[in-house]
C-alpha positions as CSV (number, residue, x, y, z in Angstrom):
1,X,-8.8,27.8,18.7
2,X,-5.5,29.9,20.0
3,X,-2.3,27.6,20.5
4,X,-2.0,28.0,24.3
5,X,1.3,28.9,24.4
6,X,0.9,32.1,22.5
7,X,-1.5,32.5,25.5
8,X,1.2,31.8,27.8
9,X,3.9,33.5,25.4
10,X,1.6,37.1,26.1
11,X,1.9,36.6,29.5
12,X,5.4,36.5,29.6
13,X,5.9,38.9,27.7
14,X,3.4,41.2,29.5
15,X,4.6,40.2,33.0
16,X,8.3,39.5,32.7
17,X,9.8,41.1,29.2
18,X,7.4,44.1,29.9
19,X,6.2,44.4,33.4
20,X,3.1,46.3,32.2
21,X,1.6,48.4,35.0
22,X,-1.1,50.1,35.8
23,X,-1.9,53.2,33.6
24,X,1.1,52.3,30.9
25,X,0.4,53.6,27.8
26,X,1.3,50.3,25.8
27,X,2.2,50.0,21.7
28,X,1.4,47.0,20.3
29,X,3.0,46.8,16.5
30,X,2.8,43.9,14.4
31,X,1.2,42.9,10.9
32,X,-2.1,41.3,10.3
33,X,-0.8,37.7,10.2
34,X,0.0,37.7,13.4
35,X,-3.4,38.6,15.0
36,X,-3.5,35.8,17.6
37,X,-0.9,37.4,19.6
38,X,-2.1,40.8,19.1
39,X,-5.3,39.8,20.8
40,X,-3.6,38.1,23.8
41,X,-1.3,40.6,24.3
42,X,-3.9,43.5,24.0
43,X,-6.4,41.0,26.8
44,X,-3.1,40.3,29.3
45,X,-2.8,44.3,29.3
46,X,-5.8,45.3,30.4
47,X,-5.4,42.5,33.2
48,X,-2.6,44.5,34.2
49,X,-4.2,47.6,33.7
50,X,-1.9,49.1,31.4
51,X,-4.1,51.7,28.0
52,X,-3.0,49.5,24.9
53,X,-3.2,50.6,21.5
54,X,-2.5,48.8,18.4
55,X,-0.4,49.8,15.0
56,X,-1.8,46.9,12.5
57,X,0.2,47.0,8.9
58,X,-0.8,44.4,6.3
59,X,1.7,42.3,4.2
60,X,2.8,44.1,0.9
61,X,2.8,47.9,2.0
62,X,6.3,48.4,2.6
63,X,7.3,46.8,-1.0
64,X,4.7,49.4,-2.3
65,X,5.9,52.0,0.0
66,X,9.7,51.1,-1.5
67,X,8.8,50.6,-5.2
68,X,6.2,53.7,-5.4
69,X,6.8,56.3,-2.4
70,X,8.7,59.4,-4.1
71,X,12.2,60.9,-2.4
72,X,10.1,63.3,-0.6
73,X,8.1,60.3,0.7
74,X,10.7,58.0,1.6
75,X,11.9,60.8,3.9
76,X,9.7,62.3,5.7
77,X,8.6,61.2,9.0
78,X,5.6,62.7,10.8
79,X,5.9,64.8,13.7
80,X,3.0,62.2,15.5
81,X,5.6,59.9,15.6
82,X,7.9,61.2,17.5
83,X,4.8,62.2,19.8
84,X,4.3,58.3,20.4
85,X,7.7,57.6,21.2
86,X,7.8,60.6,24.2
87,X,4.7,59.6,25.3
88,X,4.2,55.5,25.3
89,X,5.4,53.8,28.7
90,X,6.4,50.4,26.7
91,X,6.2,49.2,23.0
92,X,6.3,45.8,21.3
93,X,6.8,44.7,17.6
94,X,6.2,41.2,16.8
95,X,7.7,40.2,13.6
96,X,5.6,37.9,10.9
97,X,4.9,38.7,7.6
98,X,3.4,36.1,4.7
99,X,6.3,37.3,3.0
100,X,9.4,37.8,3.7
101,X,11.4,38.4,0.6
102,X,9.3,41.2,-0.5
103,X,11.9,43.8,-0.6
104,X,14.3,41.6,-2.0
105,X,13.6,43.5,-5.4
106,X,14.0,46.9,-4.5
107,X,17.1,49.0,-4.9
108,X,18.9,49.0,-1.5
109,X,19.1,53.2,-2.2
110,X,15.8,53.6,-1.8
111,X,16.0,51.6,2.1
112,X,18.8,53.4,2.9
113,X,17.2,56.6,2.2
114,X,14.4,55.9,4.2
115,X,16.4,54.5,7.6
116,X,18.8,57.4,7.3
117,X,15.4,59.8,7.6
118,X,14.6,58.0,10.3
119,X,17.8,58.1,12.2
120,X,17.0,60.5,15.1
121,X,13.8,58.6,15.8
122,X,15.5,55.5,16.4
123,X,18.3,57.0,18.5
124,X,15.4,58.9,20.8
125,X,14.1,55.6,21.2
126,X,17.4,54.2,22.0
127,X,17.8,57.0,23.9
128,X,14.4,57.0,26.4
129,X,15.2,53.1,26.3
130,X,18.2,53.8,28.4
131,X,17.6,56.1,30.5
132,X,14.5,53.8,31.8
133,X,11.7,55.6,30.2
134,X,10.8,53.7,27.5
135,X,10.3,49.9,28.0
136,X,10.2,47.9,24.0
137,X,10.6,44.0,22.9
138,X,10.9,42.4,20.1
139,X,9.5,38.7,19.4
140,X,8.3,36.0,16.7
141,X,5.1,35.1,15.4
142,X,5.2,31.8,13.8
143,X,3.9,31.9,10.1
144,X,4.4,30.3,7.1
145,X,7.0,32.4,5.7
146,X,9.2,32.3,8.4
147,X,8.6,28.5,8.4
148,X,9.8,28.3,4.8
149,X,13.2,30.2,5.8
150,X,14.3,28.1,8.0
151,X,13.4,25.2,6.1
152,X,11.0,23.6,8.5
153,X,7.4,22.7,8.5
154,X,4.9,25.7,10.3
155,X,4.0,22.5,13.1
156,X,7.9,22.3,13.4
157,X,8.8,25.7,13.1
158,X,6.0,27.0,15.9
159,X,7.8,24.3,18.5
160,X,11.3,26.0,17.6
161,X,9.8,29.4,18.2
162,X,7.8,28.4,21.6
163,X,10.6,26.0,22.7
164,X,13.7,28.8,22.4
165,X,11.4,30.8,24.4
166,X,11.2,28.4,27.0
167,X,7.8,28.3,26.9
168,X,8.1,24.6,27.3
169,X,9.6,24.5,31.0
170,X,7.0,24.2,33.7
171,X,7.5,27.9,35.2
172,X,8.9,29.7,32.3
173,X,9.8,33.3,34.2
174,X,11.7,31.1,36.8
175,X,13.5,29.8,33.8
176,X,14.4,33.0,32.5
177,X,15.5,34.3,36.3
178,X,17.9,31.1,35.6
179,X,19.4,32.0,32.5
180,X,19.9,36.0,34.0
181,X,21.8,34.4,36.8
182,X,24.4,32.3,34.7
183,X,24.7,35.4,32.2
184,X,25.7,37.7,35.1
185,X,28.2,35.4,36.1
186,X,29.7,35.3,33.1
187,X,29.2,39.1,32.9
188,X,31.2,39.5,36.5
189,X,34.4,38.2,34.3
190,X,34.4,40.0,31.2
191,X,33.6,43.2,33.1
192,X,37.1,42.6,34.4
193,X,38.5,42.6,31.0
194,X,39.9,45.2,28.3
195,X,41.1,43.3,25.4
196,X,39.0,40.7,23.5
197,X,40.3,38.4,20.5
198,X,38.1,35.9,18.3
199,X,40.2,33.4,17.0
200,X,37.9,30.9,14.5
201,X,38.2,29.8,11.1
202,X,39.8,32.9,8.5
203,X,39.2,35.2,11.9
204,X,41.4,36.6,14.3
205,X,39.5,39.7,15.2
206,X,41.0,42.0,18.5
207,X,38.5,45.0,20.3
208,X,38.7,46.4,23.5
209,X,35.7,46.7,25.8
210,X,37.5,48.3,29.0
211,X,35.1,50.8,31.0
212,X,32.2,49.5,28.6
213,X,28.9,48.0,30.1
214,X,28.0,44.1,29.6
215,X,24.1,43.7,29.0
216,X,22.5,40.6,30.5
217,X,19.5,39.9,27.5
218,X,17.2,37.4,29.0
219,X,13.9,37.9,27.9
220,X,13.5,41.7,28.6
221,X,13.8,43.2,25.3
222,X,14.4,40.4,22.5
223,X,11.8,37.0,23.1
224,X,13.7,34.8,22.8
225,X,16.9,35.9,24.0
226,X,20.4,34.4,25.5
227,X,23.6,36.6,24.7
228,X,25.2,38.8,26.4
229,X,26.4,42.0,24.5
230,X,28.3,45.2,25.2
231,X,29.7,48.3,22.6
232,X,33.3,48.3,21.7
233,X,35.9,51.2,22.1
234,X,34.6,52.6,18.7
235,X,38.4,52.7,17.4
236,X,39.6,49.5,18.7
237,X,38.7,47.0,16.1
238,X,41.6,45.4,14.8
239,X,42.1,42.2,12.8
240,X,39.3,40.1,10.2
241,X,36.4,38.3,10.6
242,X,34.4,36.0,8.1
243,X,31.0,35.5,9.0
244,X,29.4,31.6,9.1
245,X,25.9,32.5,8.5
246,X,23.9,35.1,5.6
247,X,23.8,38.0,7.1
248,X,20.0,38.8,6.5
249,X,18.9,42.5,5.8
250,X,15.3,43.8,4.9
251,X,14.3,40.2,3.6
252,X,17.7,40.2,1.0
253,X,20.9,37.7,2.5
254,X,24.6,38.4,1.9
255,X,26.4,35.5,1.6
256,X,30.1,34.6,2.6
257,X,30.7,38.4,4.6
258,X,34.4,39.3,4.9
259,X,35.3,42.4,7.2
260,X,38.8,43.8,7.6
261,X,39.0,46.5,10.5
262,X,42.1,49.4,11.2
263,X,41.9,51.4,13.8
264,X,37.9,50.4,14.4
265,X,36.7,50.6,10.8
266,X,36.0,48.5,7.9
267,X,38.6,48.8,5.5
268,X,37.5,45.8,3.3
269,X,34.4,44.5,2.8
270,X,33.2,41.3,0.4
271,X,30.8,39.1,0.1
272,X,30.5,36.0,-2.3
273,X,26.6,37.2,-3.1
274,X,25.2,40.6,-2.2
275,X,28.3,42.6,-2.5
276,X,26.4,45.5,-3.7
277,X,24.0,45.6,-0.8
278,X,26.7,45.1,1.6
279,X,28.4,47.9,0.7
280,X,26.0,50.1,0.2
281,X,24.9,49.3,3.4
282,X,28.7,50.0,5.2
283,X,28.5,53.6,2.8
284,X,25.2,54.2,4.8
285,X,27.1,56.7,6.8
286,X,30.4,57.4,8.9
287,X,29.0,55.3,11.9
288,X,28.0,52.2,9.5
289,X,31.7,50.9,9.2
290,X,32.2,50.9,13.1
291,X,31.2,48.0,15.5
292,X,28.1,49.1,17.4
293,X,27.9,45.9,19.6
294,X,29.7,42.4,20.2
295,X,28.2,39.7,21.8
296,X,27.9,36.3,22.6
297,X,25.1,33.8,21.7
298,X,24.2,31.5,25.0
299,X,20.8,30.0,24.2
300,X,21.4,26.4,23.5
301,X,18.3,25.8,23.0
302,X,18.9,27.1,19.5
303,X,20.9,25.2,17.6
304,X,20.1,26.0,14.0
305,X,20.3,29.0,11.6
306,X,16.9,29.7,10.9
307,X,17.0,33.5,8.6
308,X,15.9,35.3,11.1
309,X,18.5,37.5,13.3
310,X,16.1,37.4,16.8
311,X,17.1,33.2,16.9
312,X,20.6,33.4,15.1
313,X,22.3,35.7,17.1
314,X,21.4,33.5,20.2
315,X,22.1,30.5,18.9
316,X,24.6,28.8,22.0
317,X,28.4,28.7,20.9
318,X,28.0,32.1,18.2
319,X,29.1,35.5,18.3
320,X,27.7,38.3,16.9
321,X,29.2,41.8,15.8
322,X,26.4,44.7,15.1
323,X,28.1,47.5,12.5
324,X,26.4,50.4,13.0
325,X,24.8,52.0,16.0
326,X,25.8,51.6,19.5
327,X,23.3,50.7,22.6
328,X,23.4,53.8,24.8
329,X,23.4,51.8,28.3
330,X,26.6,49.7,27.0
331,X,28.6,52.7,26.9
332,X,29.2,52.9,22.9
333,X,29.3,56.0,22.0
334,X,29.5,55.2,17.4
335,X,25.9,56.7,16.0
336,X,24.5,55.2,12.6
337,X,21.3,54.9,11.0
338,X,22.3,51.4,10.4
339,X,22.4,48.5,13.6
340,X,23.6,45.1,11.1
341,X,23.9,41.4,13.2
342,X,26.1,39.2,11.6
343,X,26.9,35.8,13.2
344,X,30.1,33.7,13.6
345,X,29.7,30.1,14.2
346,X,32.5,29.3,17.3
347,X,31.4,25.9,18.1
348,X,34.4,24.0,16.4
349,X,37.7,24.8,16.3
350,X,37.9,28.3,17.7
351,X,39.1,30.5,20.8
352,X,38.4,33.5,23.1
353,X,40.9,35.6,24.4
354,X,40.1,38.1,27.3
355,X,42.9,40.1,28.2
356,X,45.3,37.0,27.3
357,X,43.9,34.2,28.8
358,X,42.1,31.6,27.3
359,X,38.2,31.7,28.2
360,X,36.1,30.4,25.5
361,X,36.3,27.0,23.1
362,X,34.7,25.7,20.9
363,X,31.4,27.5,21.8
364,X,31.6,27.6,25.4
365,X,33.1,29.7,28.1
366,X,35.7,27.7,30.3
367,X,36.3,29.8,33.4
């Protein structure tokens, strides 16, 4: 028997994150473990009359694709790809895996190889996603694996999941229209601003955002959602920030991240584990050592690290710094084949600065 809220999750996400219509051509990706949602989604759009296809994988190929797939195969990217992504209307992944370490053995090379190859198919997505042509969101399955990261049972781990989705509320679009309105207020104020300093515990980090864009994420593109983000002046950066949280990349976490930034770039880099992946990571390419997006987390619903960068980066009273690529419709202009979260706890002991004036403490905006 389906849990009814994955029922009522597809709906959402098929009437408010996607607003499937009528003759929408309609990309369902996800792996085999999460089925259940495949199959609600697929039903809620034909309701709405959209052509849905699916693109089913099955836990283990990418660790054989990694460990066996030549240099020639790592690279190359067929042309029918890029056909899908001029051609769908909307497209959703749903991540869930039985596994979520599997890459944690193969030599971060090899990945880099491969997203580098895949660079200009990410940034045409990017790139129809902004100018309104390309609808996409990204949201949770609950399994076992993702259970086991964030140290919960699956029972406790599927009520985190459903519950930071609001699912729980009696009229969960309603709820969402509620958190776009307090976002946009807060949006209204930082538009006004240039200069931004993060003040926190071994960080005092400076950027400028003047004559950027401030997104209002509530439920259209990430499920859950909650932040508010915008791109940086690509040479503005200026100061350090140590991240709270491992940052989590392809299943393997870097521990205890330290960035130093000069005139926008990252200077210095360490970690206390996965130095080598970090910095093979930043060496990706000239974009990878440039912030691609700051943000704030404003989902208090979510008040624990849980592994996986779709909750974390929401969690209410964090911050978030992307290196790498830049979001088209915010105005960033840095390109990378690399778009990296990392998370700052802010919810004891730290400020936010907008242009001078005090605006954010201890996790929550003031004005």
């Amino acid at each position: 028997m389906v849990d009814p809220r994955v029922t009522r999750l597809a709906q959402v996400l098929v009437r408010y994150s996607l607003q499937l219509r009528p003759g929408d051509l309609f990309r369902i990706n996800g792996n085999a473990v999460t089925a259940p949602l495949v199959q609600e989604l697929y039903r809620e759009a034909l309701v709405a009359g959209a052509h849905p296809f699916t693109n089913i994988t099955l836990s283990g190929l990418d660790e054989l694709f990694y460990r066996y797939g030549s240099d020639e195969q790592l690279g190359y990217v067929a042309d029918l790809k890029y056909q899908e992504i001029e051609q769908i209307d909307a497209t959703i992944t749903l991540l869930g895996d039985e596994n979520t370490r599997s890459l944690s053995g193969i030599d971060p090379q090899r990945i880099t190889l491969a997203h580098n190859a895949r660079r200009d198919l990410q940034a045409r997505m990017i790139q129809r996603a902004a100018e309104g042509g390309l609808r996409w969101c990204v949201t949770q399955f609950p399994t076992q694996a993702g259970a086991q990261d964030a140290d919960m049972s699956l029972m406790e781990y599927a009520d985190f999941v459903y519950g930071a989705g609001l699912l729980d509320q009696a009229d969960p679009v309603a709820a969402w229209e509620s958190v776009c309105a307090e976002q946009q207020r807060l949006i209204d104020i930082l538009s006004r601003c240039d200069t931004i300093r993060l003040v926190n515990a071994d960080t005092d980090l400076t950027y400028r955002v003047g004559g950027r864009t401030w997104v209002n994420a509530a439920g259209n593109k990430n499920f859950p959602d909650g932040e508010i983000f915008t791109g940086p002046i690509e040479d503005s950066a200026e100061g350090y920030i140590t991240y709270s949280f491992p940052a989590v990349y392809s299943g393997r976490e870097v521990e205890g991240v330290r960035l130093v930034f000069k005139q926008g770039k990252v200077v210095e880099a360490t970690a206390t584990k996965g130095q080598e992946l970090l910095l093979s990571l930043l060496d990706m390419d000239p974009g990878a050592r440039y912030l691609g997006e700051v943000a704030f987390g404003l989902n208090y619903g979510i008040k624990r690290f849980s592994r996986n960068i779709l909750f974390d980066e929401k969690i209410g009273g964090t911050v978030h710094l992307a290196v790498g690529a830049s979001y088209p419709e915010t105005g960033g202009q840095n390109q990378s084949a690399l778009h990296w979260d990392m998370v700052c706890d802010m919810r004891t002991g730290s400020e936010v600065f907008a242009d001078g004036e005090l605006v954010y403490r201890d996790g929550k905006f003031i004005v």
